[in-house]
Structures are given as structure tokens and as C-alpha cells.
C-alpha positions as CSV (number, residue, x, y, z in Angstrom):
1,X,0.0,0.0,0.0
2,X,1.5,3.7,-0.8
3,X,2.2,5.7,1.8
4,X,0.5,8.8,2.0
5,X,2.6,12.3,1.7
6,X,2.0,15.8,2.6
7,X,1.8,17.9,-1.0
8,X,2.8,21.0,-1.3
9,X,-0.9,22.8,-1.4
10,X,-0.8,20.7,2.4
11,X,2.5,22.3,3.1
12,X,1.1,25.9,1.8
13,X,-2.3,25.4,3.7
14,X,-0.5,24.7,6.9
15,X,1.9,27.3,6.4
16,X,-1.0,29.6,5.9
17,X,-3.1,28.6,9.2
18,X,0.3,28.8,11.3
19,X,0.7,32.7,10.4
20,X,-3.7,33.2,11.0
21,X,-2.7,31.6,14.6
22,X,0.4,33.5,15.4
23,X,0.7,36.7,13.6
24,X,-2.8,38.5,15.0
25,X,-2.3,37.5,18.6
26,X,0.7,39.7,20.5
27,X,2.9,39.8,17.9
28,X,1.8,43.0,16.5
29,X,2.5,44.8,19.9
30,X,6.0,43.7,20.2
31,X,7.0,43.9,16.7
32,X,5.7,47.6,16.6
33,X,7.3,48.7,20.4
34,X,10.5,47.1,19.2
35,X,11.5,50.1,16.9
36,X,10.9,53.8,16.5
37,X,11.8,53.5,12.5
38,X,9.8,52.0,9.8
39,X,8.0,48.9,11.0
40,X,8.2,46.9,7.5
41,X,12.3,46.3,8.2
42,X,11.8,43.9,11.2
43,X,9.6,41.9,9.4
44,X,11.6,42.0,6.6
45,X,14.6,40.7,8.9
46,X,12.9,37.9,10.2
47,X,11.4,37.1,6.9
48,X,14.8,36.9,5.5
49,X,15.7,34.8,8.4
50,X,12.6,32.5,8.1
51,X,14.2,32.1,4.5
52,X,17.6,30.9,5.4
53,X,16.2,28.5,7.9
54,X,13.9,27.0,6.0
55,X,16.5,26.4,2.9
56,X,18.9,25.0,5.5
57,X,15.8,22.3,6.7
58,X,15.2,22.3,2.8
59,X,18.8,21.1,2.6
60,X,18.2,18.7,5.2
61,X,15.2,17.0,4.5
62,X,16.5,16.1,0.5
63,X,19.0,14.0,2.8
64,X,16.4,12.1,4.4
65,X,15.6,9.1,1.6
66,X,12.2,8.4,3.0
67,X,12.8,8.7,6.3
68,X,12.0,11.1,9.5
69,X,14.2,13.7,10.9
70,X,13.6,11.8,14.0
71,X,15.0,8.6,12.8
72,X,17.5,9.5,10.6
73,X,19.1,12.0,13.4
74,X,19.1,8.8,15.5
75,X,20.9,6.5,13.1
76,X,23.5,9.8,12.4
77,X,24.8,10.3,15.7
78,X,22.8,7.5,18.2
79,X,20.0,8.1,19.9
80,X,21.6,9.4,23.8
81,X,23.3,12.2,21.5
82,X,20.4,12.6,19.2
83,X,18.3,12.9,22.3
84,X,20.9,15.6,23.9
85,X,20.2,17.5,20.7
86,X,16.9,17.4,20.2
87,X,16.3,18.1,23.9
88,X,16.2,22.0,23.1
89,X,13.6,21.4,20.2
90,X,11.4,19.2,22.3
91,X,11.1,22.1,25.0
92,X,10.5,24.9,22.3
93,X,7.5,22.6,20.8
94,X,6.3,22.4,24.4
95,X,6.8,25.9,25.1
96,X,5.3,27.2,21.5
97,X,2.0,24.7,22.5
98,X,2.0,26.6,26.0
99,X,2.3,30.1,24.4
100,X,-0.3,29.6,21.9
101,X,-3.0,28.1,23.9
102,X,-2.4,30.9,26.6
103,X,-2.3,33.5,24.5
104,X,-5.8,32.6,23.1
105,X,-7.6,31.9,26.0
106,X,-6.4,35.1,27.9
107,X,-7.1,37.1,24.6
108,X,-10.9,35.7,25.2
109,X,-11.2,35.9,28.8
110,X,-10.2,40.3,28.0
111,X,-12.7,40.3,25.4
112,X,-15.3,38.1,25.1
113,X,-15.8,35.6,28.1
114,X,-14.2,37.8,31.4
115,X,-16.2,35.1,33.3
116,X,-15.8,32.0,31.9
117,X,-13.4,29.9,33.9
118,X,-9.7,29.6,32.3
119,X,-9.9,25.5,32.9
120,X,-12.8,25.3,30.7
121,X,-11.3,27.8,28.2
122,X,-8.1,25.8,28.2
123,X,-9.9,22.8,28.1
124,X,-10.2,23.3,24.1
125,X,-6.9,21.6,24.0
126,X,-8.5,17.8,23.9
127,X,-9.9,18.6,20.0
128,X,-6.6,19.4,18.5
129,X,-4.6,16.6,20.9
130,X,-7.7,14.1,19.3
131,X,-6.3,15.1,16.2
132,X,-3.0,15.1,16.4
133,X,-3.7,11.2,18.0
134,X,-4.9,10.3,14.5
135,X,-2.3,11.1,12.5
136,X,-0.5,13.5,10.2
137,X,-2.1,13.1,7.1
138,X,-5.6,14.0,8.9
139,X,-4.4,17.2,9.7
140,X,-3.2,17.9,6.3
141,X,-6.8,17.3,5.6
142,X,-8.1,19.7,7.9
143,X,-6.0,22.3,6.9
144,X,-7.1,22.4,3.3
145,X,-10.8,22.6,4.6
146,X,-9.9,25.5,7.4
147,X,-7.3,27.1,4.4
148,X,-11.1,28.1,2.8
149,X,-13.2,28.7,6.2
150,X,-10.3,30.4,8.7
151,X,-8.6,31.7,6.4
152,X,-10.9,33.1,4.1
153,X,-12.6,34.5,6.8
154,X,-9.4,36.9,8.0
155,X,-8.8,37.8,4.5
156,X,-12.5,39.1,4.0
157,X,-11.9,41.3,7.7
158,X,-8.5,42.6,6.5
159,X,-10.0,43.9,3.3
160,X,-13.3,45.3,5.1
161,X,-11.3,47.1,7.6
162,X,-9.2,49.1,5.3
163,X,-11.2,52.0,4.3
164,X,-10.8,53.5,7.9
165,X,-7.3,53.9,7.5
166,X,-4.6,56.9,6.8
167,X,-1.3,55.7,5.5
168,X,0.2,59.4,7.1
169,X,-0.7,57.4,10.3
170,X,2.0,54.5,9.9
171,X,5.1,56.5,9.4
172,X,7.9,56.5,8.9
173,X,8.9,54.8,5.9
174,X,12.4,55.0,5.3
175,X,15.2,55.9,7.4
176,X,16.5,52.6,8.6
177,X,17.6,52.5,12.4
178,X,18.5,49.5,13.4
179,X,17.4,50.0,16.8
180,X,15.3,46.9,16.7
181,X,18.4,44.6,17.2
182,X,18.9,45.5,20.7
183,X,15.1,45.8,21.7
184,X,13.9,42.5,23.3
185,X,10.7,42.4,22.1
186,X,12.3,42.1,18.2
187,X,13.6,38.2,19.1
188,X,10.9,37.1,20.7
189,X,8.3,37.7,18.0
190,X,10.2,34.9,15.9
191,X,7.9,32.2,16.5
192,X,5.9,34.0,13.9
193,X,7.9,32.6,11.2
194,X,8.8,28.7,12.4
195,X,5.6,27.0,11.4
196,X,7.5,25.1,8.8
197,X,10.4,23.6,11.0
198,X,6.7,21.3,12.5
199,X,6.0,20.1,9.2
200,X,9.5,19.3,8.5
201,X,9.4,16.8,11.9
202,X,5.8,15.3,11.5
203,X,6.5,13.7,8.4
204,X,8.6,11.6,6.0
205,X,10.5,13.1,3.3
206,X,11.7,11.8,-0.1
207,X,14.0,13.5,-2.1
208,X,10.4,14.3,-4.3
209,X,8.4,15.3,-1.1
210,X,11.4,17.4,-0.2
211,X,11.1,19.5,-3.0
212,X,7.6,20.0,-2.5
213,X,8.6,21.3,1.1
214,X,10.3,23.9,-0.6
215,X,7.8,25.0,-3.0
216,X,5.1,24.9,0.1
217,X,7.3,26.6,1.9
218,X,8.4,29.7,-0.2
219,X,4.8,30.0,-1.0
220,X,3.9,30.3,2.9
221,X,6.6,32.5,3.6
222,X,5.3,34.9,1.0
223,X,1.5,34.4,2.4
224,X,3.1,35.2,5.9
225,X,4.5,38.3,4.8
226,X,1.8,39.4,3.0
227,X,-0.3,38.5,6.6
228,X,1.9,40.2,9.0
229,X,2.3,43.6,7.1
230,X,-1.4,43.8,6.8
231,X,-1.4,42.9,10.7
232,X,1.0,45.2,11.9
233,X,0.1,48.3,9.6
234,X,-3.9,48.1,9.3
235,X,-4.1,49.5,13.2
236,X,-1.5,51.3,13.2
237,X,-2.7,53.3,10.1
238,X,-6.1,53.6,12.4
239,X,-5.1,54.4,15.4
240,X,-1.4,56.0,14.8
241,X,1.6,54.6,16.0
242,X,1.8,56.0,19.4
243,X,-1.5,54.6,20.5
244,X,-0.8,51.8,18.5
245,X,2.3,51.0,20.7
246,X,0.1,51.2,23.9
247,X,-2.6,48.2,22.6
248,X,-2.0,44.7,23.8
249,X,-3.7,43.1,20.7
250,X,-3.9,46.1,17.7
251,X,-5.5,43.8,15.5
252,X,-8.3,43.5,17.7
253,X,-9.1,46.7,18.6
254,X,-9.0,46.9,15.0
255,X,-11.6,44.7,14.5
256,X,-13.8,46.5,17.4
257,X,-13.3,50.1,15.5
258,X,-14.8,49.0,12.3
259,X,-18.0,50.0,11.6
260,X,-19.4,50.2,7.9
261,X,-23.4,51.1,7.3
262,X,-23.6,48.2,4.6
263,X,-22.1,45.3,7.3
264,X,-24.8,43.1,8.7
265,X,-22.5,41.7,11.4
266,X,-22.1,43.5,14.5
267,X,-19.7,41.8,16.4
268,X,-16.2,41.9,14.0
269,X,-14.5,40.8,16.8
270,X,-16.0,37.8,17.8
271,X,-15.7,36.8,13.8
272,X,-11.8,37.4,13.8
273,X,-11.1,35.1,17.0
274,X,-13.6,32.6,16.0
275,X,-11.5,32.1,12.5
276,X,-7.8,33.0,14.9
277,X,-9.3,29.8,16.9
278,X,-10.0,27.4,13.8
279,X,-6.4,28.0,13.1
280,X,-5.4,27.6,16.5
281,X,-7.2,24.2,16.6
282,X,-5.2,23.2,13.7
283,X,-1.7,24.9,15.0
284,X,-1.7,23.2,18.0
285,X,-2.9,19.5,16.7
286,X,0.7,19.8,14.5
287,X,2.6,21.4,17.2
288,X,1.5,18.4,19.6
289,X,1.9,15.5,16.5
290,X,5.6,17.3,15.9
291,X,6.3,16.7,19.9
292,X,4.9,13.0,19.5
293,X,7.2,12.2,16.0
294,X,10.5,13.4,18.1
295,X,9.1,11.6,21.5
296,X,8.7,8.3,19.6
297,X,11.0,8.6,17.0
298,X,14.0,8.9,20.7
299,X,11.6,5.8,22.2
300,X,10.4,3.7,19.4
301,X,8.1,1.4,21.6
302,X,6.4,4.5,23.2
303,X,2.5,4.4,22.4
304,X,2.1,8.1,20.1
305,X,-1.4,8.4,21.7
306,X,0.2,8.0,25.2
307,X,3.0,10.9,24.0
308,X,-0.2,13.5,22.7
309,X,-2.7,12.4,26.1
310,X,1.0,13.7,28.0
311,X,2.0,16.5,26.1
312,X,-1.6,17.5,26.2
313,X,-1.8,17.2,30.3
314,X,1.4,19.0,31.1
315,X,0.4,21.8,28.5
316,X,-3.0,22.1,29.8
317,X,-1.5,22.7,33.6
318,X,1.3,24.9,33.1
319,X,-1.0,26.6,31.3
320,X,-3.4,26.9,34.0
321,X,-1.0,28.0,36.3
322,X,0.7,30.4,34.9
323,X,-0.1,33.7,37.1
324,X,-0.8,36.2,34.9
325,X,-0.2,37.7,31.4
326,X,3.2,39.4,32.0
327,X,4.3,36.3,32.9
328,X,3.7,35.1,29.3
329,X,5.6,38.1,28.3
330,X,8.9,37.2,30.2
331,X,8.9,33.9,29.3
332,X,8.5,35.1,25.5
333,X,10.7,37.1,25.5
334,X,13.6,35.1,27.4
335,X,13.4,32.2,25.6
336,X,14.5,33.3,22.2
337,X,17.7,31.4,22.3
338,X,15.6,27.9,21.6
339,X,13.9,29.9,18.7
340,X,17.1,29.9,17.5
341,X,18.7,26.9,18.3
342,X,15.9,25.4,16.5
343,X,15.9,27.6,13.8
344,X,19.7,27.3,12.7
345,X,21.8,25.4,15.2
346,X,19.7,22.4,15.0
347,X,19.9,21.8,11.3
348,X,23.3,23.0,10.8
349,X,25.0,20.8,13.6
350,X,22.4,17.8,11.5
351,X,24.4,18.7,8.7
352,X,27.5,18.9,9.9
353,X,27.6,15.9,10.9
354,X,26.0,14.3,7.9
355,X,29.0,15.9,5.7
356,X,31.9,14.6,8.3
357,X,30.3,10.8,8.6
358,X,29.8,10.6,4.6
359,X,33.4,12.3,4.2
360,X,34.7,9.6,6.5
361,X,32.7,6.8,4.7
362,X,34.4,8.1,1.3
363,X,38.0,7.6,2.6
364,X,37.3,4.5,3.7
């Protein structure tokens, strides 16, 4: 029987739903207090970055022959030393989950549900853990039917909510800074761009579904750009820059200043995190299959349903007792360096060491 692999419209769709989960949430408010220049040459940077990452797990994955990272890292370098080096992966998956599920639920709890108890809201972790239990190639089918719904749905917001703005209001738009390199709040909006180092893990790449990692991914990248400029610059050409810089969630308040005579929906709002939580749903299903592939792929015998039902537990309580929403900040913001180390360290050292055992198998 074939095996079923992910396409690159899968790649693209997943891509997509990644950037509707991350890039509305509190993104926008870091990105913008991180500089006093224009705001289009962060995201530029880390778009560039997400570039050079995602060519270097490119690289990687046409090594794979049919295999797993997982695996094939194992069978590299053994699995105690492919365990060491995965070890700061593993805790950046858990973290992301963590961030992403708390973000959302204390975005809700501000605007929508102030009394609705945070284990219930939390509790919304079980559909994308159920899931994630089934399988990758069900979420790939998901995300092509939430690409249309979710995603369609944020699109259709973003265009209705630009006729209220003033491009005076986002200025400047030249004069590069720099400043943004020693602001804090510039690293930690990186998870933004990462969503495809999850699809690189959850999966099996041949030198074929490789290439059609790249050609999902450059597509997503571009989707995500196009996303997070409309994201960062839509409230800020509303509100102006320096009230801008004072919102928790712009695009939010965004979506609460928009009023058109001809819209038959009152609530925007409750529209925008309705399709933010499909994605969401979808995000954190992958996010918690990607923890589950390196899990099992370390321990081979490990049940992957036991792995999510885990993952899914210790998620659900460090999320529930996590203090307050500062807290989330810190933690943000201080844990950039496993952002990183995923980003470039982990693929490179991969590499490396792929090059120096088929260098020493050639002299043999």
C-alpha cells in the first residue's frame, strides 16, 4: 500500500493557518514597540531569516531518503546524543503549545468571556490533541478545509477594515535604524515565522516530497508576509503609531473600530477570533503531532497516543498555572535562544555531521 505524503498545497495550507494563529495575537504589539523606524524592516529581517532557515531544513530534508528527521538523526549520531540535541527542540514545541494556547484563552477571557473559567477555556486543547492522535495526514486534511473557512474568513476582515485607515498614520517609511536589534521584544516575535520547522518533523521526506517542502514553503513564507504587514500596519494606520504602541492586541481593537453602514454583522470581533481559533485548533494539533514524531522517534516502543494524552496534560496545567499575562511576556521574550537553536543550530549541527560521517565513509 503507498504511503500517504504531505503535498505542497498541504505544506502551503498549513503554512497559511500557522501565520492566521500567530501573527494576529501579541505579535503585532511587540513587533511595533521594538522600533521607532519604519516597521516593514523587522519583518523584513525575520522574513529573511525564516528564509535561510527554511532552505537550510530544505537542505536537510533532501537527505532524508524516506525517512523522519527523527529517525534518521538517531541513526547519524545515536540516539543518547540525538536525544541531547533534540532536547532543546522538544522544549521549544512544548513551550510554543504553551504560548499559543495561553495566549488565546487570555485574549478571550479580555474580550469576550471575562467570566468563563480559564480551565474550561483551556480545556479546548483535547480537540486538537484528538487530532493530532490520528495522525498527520488528517491534519493535512483539515488544513485544506480550514485554508477556505479560517482563512478566508481573516482575508475578507483585512479587506473590510481598510477603508478606515490613513497611510500618514504609519510613518515613517524610510530611514533605517537598526534599533530593533537591541530591543527584546524584536527576538521574541520569531515564533511567527517557524511553522515550517513542524512540518519538516511530522513527516517523511523523499527527495520528491522534499522538493515540495520547498515549493510549500516559499509560498507560505510569502502568504506570511503578506499577513503580518497587513497585521502590523492596518491598526496602526487607524489608530497612529503612538496609540498603537500602547494596545495589547492592535489587531483586535481593529476589528472593534470597524464600523461600515452596509455590514450586517455587529460583532467583527467575535468573527476574527472565531476564525484565529480554527487556526489555533489546527496549529496546535501539529505542534503536539511534531512533539509526539520526536518523542517516539528517541523511544520507538512508546505508544504516540500515550506521547499526545502527556503533552496535552502538562500543557494544559502549566497553562493553567501560569499567574498572569506578564508572565507570558517574560517567558516570551527570554526564551528566544531555543527559537534559534531550532531555527539554525539544530539543522546545521544535522548537517555537519552528515558531511563529516559521509566524508569519512568516502575515505574508507
Amino acid at each position: 500500500m503507498k504511503q500517504e505524503s504531505l503535498s505542497t498545497y498541504d505544506i502551503f495550507c498549513i503554512h497559511a493557518l500557522y501565520a492566521g494563529a500567530c501573527a494576529g495575537l501579541i505579535y503585532p504589539s511587540m513587533l511595533i514597540n521594538s522600533t521607532i523606524g519604519p516597521l516593514w524592516i523587522p519583518i523584513a529581517v525575520w522574513a529573511t531569516a525564516s528564509l535561510l532557515s527554511g532552505m537550510l531544513y530544505g537542505r536537510l530534508l533532501l537527505k532524508l531518503n524516506g525517512q523522519e528527521i527523527v529517525p534518521f538523526v538517531g541513526k547519524l549520531i545515536g540516539k543518547p546524543f540525538a536525544f541531547l540535541l533534540l532536547l532543546p527542540v522538544l522544549v521549544f514545541m512544548c513551550a510554543a503549545i504553551t504560548v499559543i494556547l495561553r495566549s488565546f484563552t487570555e485574549l478571550v477571557s479580555m474580550t469576550l468571556l471575562p467570566t468563563t473559567p480559564m480551565p474550561f477555556m483551556n480545556g479546548m486543547i483535547i480537540l486538537p490533541a484528538a487530532l493530532a492522535a490520528s495522525g498527520f495526514m488528517p491534519i493535512a486534511r483539515a488544513s485544506r478545509a480550514l485554508l477556505l473557512t479560517a482563512i478566508g474568513t481573516i482575508l475578507v476582515l483585512i479587506i473590510v477594515s481598510f477603508p478606515s485607515t490613513e497611510w500618514d498614520l504609519a510613518g515613517p517609511w524610510r530611514g533605517p535604524t537598526g534599533d530593533f536589534f537591541t530591543h527584546r521584544d524584536f527576538y521574541a516575535g520569531s515564533f511567527v515565522w517557524m511553522g515550517f520547522i513542524f512540518t519538516a518533523i511530522i513527516a517523511p521526506y523523499s527527495n520528491q516530497q522534499a522538493k515540495r517542502f520547498q515549493k510549500g514553503f516559499w509560498a507560505g513564507i510569502a502568504f506570511t508576509l503578506a499577513l503580518v504587514l497587513c497585521f502590523i500596519y492596518i491598526p496602526t494606520m487607524t489608530f497612529g503609531r503612538e496609540m498603537t504602541e500602547a494596545l495589547s492586541f492592535p489587531v483586535v481593537s481593529k476589528m472593534d473600530a470597524i464600523y461600515e453602514y452596509w455590514i450586517i454583522f455587529e460583532n467583527l470581533t467575535a468573527i476574527f477570533l472565531s476564525a484565529t481559533l480554527l487556526c489555533i485548533l489546527l496549529v496546535l494539533a501539529l505542534q503536539l503531532k511534531a512533539v509526539e514524531r520526536i518523542v517516539t522517534g528517541i523511544w520507538t516502543k512508546l505508544p504516540g497516543v500515550w506521547v499526545v494524552a502527556a503533552t496535552m496534560l502538562l500543557v494544559f496545567f502549566i497553562a493553567l498555572f501560569i499567574p498572569e499575562w506578564r508572565n507570558m511576556e517574560r517567558f516570551i521574550i527570554n526564551s528566544v535562544f531555543l527559537r534559534l537553536y531550532s531555527m539554525f543550530l539544530f539543522p546545521s549541527i544535522v548537517m555537519l555531521c552528515y558531511f563529516i560521517k559521509q566524508r569519512k565513509a568516502g575515505s574508507v
